[in-house]
C-alpha positions as CSV (number, residue, x, y, z in Angstrom):
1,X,0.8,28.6,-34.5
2,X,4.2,29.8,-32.6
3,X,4.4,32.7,-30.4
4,X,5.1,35.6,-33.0
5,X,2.2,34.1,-35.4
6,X,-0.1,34.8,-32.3
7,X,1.2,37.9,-31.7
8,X,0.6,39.0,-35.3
9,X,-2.9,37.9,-35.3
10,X,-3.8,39.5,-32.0
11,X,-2.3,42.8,-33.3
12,X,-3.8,43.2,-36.7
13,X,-6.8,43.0,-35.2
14,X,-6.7,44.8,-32.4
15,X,-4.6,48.1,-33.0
16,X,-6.1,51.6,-34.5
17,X,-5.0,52.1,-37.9
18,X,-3.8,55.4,-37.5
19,X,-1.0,54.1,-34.9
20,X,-0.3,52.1,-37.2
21,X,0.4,54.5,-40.4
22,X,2.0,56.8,-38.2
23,X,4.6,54.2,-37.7
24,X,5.0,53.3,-40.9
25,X,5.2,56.4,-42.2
26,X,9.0,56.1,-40.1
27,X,9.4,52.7,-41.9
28,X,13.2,53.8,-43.2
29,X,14.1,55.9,-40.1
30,X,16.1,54.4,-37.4
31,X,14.8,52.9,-34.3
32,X,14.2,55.2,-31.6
33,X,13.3,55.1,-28.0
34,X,9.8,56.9,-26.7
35,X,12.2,59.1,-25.3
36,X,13.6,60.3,-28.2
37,X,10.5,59.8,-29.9
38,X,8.8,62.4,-27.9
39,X,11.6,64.9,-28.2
40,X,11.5,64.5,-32.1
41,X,7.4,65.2,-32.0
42,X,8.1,68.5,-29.0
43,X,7.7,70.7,-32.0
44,X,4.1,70.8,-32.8
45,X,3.2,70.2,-28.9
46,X,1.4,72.4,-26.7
47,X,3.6,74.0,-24.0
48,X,1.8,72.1,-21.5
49,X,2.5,68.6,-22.4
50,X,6.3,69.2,-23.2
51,X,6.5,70.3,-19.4
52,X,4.3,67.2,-18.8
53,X,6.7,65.2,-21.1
54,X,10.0,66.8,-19.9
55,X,8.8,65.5,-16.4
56,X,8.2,62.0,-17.5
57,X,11.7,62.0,-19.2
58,X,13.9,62.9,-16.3
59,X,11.9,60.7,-13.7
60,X,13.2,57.0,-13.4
61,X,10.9,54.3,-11.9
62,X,12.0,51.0,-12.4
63,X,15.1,49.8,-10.5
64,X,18.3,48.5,-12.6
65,X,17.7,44.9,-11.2
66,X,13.9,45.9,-12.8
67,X,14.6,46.7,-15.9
68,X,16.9,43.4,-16.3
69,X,14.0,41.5,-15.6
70,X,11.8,43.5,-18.2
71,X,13.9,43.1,-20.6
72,X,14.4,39.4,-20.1
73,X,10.6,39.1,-20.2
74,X,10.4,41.2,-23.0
75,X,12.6,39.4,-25.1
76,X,11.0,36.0,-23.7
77,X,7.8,37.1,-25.2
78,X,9.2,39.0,-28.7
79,X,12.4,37.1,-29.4
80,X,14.5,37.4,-32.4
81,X,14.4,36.4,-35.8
82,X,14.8,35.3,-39.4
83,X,12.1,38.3,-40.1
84,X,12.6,40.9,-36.9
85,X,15.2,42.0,-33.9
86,X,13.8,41.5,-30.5
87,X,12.0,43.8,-28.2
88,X,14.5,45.0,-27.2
89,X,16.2,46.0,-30.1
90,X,12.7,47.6,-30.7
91,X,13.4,49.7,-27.5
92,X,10.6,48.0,-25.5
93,X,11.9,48.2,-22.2
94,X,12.1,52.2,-22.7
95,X,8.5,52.3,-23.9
96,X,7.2,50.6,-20.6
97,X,9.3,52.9,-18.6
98,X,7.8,55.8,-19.9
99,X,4.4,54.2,-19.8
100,X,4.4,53.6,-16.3
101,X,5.3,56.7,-15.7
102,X,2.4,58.6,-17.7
103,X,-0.3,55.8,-16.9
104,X,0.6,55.6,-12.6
105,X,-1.8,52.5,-12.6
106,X,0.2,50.2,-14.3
107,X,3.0,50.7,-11.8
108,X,1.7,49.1,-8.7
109,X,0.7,46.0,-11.0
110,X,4.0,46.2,-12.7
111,X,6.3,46.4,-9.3
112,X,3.9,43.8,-7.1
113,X,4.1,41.4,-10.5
114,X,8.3,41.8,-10.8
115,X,8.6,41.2,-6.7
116,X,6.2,38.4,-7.0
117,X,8.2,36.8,-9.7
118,X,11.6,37.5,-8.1
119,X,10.3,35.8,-4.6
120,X,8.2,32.9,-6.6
121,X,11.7,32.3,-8.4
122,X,13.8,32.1,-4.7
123,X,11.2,29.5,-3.7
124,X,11.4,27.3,-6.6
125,X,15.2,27.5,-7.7
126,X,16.8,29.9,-4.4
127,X,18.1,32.7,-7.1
128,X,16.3,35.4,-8.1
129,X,14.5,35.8,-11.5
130,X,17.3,37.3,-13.8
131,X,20.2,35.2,-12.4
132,X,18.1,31.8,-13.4
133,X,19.1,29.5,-16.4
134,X,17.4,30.2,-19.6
135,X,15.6,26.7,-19.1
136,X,14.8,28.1,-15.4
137,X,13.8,31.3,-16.8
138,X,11.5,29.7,-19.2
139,X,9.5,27.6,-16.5
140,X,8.5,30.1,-14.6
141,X,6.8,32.1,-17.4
142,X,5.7,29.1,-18.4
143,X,3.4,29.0,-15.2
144,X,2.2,32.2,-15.5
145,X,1.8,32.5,-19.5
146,X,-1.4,30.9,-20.0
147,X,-4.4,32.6,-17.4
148,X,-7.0,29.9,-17.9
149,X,-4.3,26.7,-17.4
150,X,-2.4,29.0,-14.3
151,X,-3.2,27.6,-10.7
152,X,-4.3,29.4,-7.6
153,X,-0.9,30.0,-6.1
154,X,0.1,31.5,-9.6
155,X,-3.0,33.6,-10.3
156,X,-1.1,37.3,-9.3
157,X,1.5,36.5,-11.6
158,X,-0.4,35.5,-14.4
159,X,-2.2,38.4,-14.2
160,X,1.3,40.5,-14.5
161,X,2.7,38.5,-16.9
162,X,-0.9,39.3,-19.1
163,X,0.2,42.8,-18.2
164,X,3.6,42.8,-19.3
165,X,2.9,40.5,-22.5
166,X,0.4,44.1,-23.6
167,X,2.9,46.6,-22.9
168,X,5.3,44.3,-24.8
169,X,3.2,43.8,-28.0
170,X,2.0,47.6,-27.6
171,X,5.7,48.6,-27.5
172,X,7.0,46.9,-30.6
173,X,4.6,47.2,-32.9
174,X,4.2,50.3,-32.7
175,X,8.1,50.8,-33.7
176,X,8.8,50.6,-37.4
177,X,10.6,47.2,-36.6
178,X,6.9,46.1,-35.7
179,X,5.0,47.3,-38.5
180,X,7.7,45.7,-40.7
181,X,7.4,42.5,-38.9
182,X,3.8,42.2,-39.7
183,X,4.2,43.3,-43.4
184,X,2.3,45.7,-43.1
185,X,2.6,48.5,-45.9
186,X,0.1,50.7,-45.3
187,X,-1.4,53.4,-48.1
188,X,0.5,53.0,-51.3
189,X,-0.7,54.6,-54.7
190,X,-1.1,52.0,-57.6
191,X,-2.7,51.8,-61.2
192,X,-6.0,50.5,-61.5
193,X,-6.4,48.1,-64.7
194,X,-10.2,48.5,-65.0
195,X,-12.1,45.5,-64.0
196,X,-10.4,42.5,-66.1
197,X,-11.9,41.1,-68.8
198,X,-12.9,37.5,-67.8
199,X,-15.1,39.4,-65.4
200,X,-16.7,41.3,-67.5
201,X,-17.6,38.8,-70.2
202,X,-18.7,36.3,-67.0
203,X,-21.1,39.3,-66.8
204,X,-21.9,40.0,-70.5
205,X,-20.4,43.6,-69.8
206,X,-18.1,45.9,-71.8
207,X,-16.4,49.1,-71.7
208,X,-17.2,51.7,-74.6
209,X,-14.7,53.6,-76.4
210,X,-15.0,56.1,-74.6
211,X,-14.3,54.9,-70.9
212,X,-11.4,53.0,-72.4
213,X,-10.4,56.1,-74.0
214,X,-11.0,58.3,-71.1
215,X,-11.1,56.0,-68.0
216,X,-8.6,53.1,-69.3
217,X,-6.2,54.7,-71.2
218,X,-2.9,53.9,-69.9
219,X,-1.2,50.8,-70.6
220,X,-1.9,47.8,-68.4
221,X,1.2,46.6,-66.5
């Protein structure tokens, strides 16, 4: 099973339906950032949690040279293709800005894991994380990726990375280029047939004139 196949079966069974309709329902909108997002939604919001918003908007918490990195990592874990864009084309790396920001715990973890990587990167190859090869790049997550195969030395940033990889799948599939990805199609009105008629002779059953009159009366497609 490859990466995305994984990441598919961890999400269908793991996220609320109701994110998940809410999504779709902006299947044929453009992508937008949580930023935009949450200016689109400000009208039915209490007046407190636009201020609270607002203030989440105009802060900045990650570093330039930290949001490369997430978005390298990002795109490491959700690449393109034939079916999707990337997370970043999703607008990841703005969702777990503004994440940070309204959930303060995950910005100690997320910092300490980035400087960890950065220094754990100097040591191996003597450049930091976003100015390695793709190959380089790739190694290193590759040491961190997998929490039960990681080794002592690598245990903090495994524990990041497992950090990062959530906010990632959070992130885009919770975008419309998410919910596409997985196929999923949510509530969609449809014709039912009746139950067909193999079944009911299996079961020596049969509908009366009148529930095919009243019940089954349109014409079977």
């Amino acid at each position: 099973m490859d990466r995305r196949k994984s990441l598919k079966t961890l999400l269908v069974g793991s996220v609320a339906a109701g994110v998940i309709i809410e999504a779709c329902e902006s299947a044929d909108k453009k992508i937008i950032s949580p930023k935009e997002a949450v200016a689109e939604n400000d009208a039915d919001r209490m007046a407190e949690e636009k201020l609270h918003d607002k203030t989440l908007r105009d802060q900045v918490f990650f570093t330039p040279d930290e949001m490369t990195t997430i978005t390298i990592l990002a795109d490491i874990i959700i690449p393109r293709d034939e079916i999707s864009g990337s997370a970043t084309e999703a607008k990841v790396p703005d969702f777990i800005e503004f994440i940070v920001k309204d959930k303060p715990e995950h910005q100690v973890p997320m910092r300490g894991g980035l400087r960890w990587l950065d220094l754990r990167s100097l040591k191996r190859f003597d450049k930091p994380f976003a100015n390695l090869t793709t190959t380089q790049q790739l190694e290193m997550v590759d040491r961190i990726a997998y929490p039960l195969k990681a080794k002592a030395e690598d245990k903090q940033g495994s524990a990041f990375f497992s950090l990062m990889r959530n906010l990632t799948i959070s992130g885009f599939y919770t975008t419309p280029m998410g919910v596409q990805d997985i196929g999923y199609l949510g509530n969609k009105p449809n014709q039912w047939n009746g139950v067909p008629d193999e079944v009911l002779k299996q079961y020596n059953m049969a509908y009366t004139e009148k529930e095919l009159k009243e019940c089954i009366s349109f014409d079977k497609v």
